[in-house]
N, C-alpha and C positions, 0 to 999 in steps of 0.2 A: 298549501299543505293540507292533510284530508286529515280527518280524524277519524275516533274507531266507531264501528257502523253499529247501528242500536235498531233492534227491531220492537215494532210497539204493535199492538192486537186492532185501533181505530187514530189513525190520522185526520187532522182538522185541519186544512189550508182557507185563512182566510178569518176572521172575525166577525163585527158585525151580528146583528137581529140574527141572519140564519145562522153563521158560526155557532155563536154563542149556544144561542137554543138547542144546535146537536148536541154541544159539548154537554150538559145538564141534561138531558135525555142518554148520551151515551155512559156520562159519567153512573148515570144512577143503575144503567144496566150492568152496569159495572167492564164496562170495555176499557175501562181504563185510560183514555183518550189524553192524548196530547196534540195542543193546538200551537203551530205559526200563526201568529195574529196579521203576515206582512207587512210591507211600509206604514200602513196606514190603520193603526190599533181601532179596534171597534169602528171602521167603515166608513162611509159617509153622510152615517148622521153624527159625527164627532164636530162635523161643518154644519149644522143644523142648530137652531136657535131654537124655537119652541116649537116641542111636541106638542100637540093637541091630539093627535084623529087615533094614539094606543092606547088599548086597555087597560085598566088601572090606573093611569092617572089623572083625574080628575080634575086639577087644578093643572092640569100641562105641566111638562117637565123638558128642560132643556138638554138635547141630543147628546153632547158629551157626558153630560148625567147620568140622561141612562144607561146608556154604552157601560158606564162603571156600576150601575145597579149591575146589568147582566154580565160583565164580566165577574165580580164576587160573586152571584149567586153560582157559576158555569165551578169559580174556586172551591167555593164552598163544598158541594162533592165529590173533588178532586180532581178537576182537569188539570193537568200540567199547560199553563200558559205559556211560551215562547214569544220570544221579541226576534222575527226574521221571513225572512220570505224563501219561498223556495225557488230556485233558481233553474231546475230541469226533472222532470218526470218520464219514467220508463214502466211503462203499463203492459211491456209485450211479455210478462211472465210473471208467475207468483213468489213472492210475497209479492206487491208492489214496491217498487224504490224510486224516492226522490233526496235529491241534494237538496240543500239548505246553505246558503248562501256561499254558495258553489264551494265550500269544504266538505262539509259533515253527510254522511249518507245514511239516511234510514230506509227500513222496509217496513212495508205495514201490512196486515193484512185484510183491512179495507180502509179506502179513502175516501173522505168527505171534502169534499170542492167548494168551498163557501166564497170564493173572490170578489164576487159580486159585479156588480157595473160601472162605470165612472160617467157623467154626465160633459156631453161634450161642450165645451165653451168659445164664446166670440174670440177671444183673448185677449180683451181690451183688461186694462189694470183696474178703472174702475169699477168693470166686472167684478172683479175679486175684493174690491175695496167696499162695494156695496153688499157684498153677498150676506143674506141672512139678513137682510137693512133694506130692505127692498129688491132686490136680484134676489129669483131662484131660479133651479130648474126643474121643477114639479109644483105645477098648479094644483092637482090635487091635495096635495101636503099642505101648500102655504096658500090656496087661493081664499081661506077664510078669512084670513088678515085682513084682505083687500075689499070688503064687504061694502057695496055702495061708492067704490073709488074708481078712480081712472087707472088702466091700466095697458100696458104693451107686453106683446109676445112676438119673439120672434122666432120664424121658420115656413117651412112652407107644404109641407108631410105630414100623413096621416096624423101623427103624435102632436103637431100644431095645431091641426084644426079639429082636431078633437076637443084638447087643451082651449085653443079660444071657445067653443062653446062651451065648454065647463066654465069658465070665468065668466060667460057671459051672463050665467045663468045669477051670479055674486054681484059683479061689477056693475059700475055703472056704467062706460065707455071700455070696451076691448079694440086698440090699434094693433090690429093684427099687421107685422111688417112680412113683405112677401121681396126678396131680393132681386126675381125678374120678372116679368111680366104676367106668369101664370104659377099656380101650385103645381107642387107634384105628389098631390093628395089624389086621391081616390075621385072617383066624379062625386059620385054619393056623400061624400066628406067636403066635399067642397058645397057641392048644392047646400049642405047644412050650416054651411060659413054663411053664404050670401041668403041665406034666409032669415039668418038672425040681426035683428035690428041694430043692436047695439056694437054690433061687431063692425068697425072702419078697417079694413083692408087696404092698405098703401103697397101699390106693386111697387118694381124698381127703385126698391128700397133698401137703403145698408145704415146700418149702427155704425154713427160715428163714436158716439162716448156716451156714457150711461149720465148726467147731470144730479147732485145730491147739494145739500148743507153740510157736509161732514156726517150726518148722523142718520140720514134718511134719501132713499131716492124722491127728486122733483120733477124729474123731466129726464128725455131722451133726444140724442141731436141727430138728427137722420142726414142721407143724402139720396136726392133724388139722381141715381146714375144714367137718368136719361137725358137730363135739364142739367147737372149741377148744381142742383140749389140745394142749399143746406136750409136744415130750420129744426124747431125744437117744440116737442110735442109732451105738454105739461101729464106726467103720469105718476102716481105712486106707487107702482109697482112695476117689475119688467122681469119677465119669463125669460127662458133662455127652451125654445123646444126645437134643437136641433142635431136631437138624437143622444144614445150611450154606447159607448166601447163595452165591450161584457170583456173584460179581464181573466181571456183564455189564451192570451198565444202561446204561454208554453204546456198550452196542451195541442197546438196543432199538431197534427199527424197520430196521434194519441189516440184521443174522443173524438166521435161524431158532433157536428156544429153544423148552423145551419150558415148563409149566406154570409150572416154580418157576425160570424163567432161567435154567437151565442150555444153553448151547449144544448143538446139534442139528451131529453130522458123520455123514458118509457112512459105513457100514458096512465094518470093517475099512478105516480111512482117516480122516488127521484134517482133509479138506475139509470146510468148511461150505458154505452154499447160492449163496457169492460167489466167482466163482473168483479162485483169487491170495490169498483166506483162510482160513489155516487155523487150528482148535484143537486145543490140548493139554493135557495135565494135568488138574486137577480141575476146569478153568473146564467140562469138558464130560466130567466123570466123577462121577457121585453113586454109585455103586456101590462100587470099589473105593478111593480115596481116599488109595494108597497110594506114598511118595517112588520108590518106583522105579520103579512102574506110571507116575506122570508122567511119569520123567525117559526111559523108552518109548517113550509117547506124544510126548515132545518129540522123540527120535531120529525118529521118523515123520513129525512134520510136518517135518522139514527135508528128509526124504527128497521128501517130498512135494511140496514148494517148489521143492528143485532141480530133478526130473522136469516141473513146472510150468514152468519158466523155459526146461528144453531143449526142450522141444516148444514154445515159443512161439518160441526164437530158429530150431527146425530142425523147420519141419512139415509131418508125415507127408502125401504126397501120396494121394489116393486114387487 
């Protein structure tokens, strides 16, 4: 059953560092902005245990925390917050229109893409059991914990052995697992694996189960798929670097993406190929991946949107 259609001046898909941050930049331009926060309220660092590497907090703050810091600050100016996701987008005309959870239909007249990325996982249970406990999937983030410890990562792609040298650089032992017999890294990236000392490379290698006390990762139990031999290699930490989904498919046939859907913006600028739409955060960042690099990228597209909206209501003559 649909209900009645509500047009609004700046739409926000998505929460999160970049959400948030358009939302308080657009709120203050006064766009008036109303955000869908999606399944997954303030993104995934609501699945993140201590912040350390954001500005301002000093003594680290734990990911759900701040998520609720920037949500109130986004309220505080006025954004109207939503609990829903949206369900289908139609960009081939103005205003823009999207459903919401495949009832309600709004138009906007420009939209902000914050959906961000999801990180992909082994899918073992104690994956999820450890996660934040020892499991993650960004060394950057959490490789300071690990300072002087033993530690495994796995995958076999540039974002792995990038990642194992970044750990290696903390750690004291990086077991890099590699599942057949060669990366599918880069040469260059690879030559930078076998150069570093501290980095053990195990080809033909699969994660049986992540090994913990209940409270912390101890180990990891491997299988060698050449031999069959199982065994368990004593680590306190375990990466997970084997890629992110960027959280676009209903914008296929929409926006421009590149190979792996990740959205495609304009150079220095968070326009995509539709005007009135813009991305931010990791929906259209595989590179850097980072809370504050998002919540950036979200000051931009709001920047973006309101510079949008003034030259549409006051334009420049030639």
């Amino acid at each position: 059953m649909s209900q009645e259609n509500e047009h609004v001046q700046c739409l926000i898909i998505g929460s999160g560092p970049a959400g948030y941050t358009a939302a308080i930049y657009a709120a203050r331009a006064d766009l008036k902005p109303i955000m869908y926060t999606g399944m997954q309220a303030g993104g995934q660092l609501t699945q993140t245990t201590d912040v350390e590497n954001f500005p301002g907090y000093p003594q680290g703050i734990m990911g759900p925390e701040m998520m609720e810091d920037f949500r109130k600050q986004a309220e505080r100016f006025g954004t109207d917050i939503r609990f829903g996701y949206i369900s289908s987008v139609d960009f081939s005309s103005t205003p823009h229109k999207v459903v919401v959870d495949e009832i309600k239909t709004i138009t906007a007249d420009t939209v902000i893409i914050a959906t961000g990325a999801t990180a992909k996982w082994l899918g073992l249970p104690s994956e999820q059991q450890y996660n934040g406990f020892g499991v993650s999937a960004c060394a950057v983030c959490d490789g300071f914990f690990f300072k002087g410890q033993d530690v495994a990562i796995v995958g076999a792609g540039d974002t792995a052995a990038e990642e194992a040298t970044y750990l290696a650089k903390l750690c004291k032992t990086v077991h890099l697992l590699v599942r057949r017999d060669e990366f599918r890294a880069s040469k260059a990236m690879v030559s930078r694996v076998l150069a570093t000392p501290n980095i053990i490379v195990h080809y033909n290698t699969e994660t049986q189960e992540i090994l913990g006390n209940g409270k912390n990762v101890t180990a990891v139990k491997v299988l060698n798929n050449k031999t069959n031999v199982e065994s368990d290699i004593a680590v306190e930490g375990f990466f997970v670097a084997i890629g992110h989904k960027p959280n676009t498919d209903i914008f296929k046939g929409q926006l421009d993406m590149d190979e792996t859907g990740y959205l495609l913006t304009k150079p220095g600028s968070t326009l995509t190929n539709v005007e009135g739409v813009f991305a931010c955060g990791d929906v259209q960042d595989m590179y850097y991946r980072q809370a504050v690099t998002a919540a950036g990228s979200g000051c931009m597209s709001a920047l973006d949107a309101e510079r949008y909206l003034a030259a549409k209501e006051h334009p420049i003559e030639a």
